[in-house]
C-alpha positions as CSV (number, residue, x, y, z in Angstrom):
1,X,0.0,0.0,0.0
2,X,1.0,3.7,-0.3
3,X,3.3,5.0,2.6
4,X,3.5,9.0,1.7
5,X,0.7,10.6,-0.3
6,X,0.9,14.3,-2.0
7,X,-2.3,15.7,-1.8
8,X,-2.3,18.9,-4.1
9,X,-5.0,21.4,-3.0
10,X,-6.5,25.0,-4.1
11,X,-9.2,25.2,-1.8
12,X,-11.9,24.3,-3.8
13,X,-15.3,22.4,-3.1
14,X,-13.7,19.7,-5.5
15,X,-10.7,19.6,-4.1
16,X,-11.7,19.8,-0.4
17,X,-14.0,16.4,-1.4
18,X,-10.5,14.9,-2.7
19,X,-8.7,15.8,1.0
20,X,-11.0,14.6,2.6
21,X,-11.0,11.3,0.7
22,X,-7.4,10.7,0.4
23,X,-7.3,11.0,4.5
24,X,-9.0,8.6,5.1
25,X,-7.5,6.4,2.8
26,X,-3.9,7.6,4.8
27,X,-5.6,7.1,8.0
28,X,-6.9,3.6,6.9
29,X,-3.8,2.6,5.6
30,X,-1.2,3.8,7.9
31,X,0.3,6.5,5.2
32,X,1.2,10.0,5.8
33,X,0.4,13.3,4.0
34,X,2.1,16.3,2.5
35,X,-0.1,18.8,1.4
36,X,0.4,21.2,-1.2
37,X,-0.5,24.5,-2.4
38,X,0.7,26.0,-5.5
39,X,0.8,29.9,-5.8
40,X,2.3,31.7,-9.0
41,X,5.8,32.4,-9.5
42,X,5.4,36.1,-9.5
43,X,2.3,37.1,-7.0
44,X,0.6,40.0,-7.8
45,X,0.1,42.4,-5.0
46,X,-2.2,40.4,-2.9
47,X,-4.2,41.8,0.4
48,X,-3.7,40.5,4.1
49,X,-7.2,39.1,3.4
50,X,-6.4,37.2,0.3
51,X,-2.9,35.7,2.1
52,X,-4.6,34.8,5.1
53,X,-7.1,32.9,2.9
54,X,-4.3,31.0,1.0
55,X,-2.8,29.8,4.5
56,X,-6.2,28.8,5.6
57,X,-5.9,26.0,3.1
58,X,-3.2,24.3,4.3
59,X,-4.0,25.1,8.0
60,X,-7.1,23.2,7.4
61,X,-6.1,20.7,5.8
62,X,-3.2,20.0,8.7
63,X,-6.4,20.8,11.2
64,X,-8.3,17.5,9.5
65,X,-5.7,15.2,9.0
66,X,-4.9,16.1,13.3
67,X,-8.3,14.9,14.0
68,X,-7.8,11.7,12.0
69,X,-4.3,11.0,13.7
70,X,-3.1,11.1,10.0
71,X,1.3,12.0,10.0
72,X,0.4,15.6,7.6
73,X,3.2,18.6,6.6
74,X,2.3,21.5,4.5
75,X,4.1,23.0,1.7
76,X,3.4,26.2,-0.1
77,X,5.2,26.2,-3.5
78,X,5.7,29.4,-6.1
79,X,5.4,28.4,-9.4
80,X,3.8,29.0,-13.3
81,X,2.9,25.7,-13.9
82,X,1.3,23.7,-10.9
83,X,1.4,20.4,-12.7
84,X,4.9,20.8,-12.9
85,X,5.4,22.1,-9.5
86,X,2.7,19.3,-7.9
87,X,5.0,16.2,-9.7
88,X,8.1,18.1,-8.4
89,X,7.1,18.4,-4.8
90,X,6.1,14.5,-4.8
91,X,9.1,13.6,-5.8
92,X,11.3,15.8,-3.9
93,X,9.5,14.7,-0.9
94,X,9.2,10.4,-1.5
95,X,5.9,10.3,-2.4
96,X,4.3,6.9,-3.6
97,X,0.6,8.4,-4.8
98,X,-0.3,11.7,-5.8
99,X,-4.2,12.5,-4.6
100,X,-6.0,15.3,-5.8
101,X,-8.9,16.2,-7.7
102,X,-10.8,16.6,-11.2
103,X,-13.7,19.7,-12.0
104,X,-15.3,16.9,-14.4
105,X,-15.6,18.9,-17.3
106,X,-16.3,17.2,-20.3
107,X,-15.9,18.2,-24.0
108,X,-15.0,21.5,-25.6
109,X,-14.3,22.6,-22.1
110,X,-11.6,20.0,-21.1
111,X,-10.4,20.4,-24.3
112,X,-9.9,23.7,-24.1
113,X,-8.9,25.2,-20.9
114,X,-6.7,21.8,-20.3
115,X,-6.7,20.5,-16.4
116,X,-3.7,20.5,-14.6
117,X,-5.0,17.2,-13.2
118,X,-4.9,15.6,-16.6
119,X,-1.5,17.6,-17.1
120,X,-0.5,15.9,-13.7
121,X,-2.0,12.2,-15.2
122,X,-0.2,12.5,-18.4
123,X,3.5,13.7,-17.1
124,X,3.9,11.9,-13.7
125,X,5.4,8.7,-12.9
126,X,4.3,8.6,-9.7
127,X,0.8,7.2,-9.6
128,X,-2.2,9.3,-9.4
129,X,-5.7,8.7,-7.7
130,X,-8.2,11.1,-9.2
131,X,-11.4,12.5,-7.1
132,X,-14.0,13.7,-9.3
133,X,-17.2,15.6,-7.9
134,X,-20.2,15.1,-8.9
């Protein structure tokens, strides 16, 4: 079973359903987290309010996999291109799965504004549990 699972988050509903999933599965199987947020390289001038809100992500995240007894560190990474930055944090850190989550669009839609969860599927060696909502 999986020992050290990445769980990539931006705070959304989908990706909140795909936390709360993959720790469980940690907490059933003994496995530990690291969370991660990915910010742009080159932040625009962002408020106290909009920082605060960013750290709340992880903090949360940290807070749930506490109540679950679930091993969890939190990483905040600056980069352009998060599917890039989510396969480079699981392997810098020894991560056997990569957990996150899928919007579900289908169609023109995909095809067009092009998931960085299928960008994360289609580059990463490391293997990848999708969540989908809905």
């Amino acid at each position: 079973m999986f020992r050290h699972i990445l769980i990539p988050s931006d705070g959304s509903a989908a990706s909140q359903l795909a936390v709360n999933a993959a720790l469980r599965m940690a907490r059933e199987s003994g496995a530990r987290v690291t969370a991660v947020h990915v910010l742009p390289e080159e932040p625009a001038l962002a408020s106290v309010s909009a920082q605060q809100a960013e750290n709340a992500i992880l903090a949360e995240i940290a807070r749930q996999a506490a109540t679950l007894h679930v091993n969890c560190a939190t990483i905040e990474v600056h980069a352009d291109q998060p599917h890039a930055a989510i396969i480079s944090t699981a392997l810098q850190r020894g991560c056997d799965l990569i957990a996150m989550a899928s919007r579900g669009r289908s169609g023109l839609a995909s095809l067009m504004l092009g998931s960085q969860t299928q960008k994360v599927l289609t580059h990463s060696k490391i293997p990848v549990l999708v969540f989908r909502e809905g």
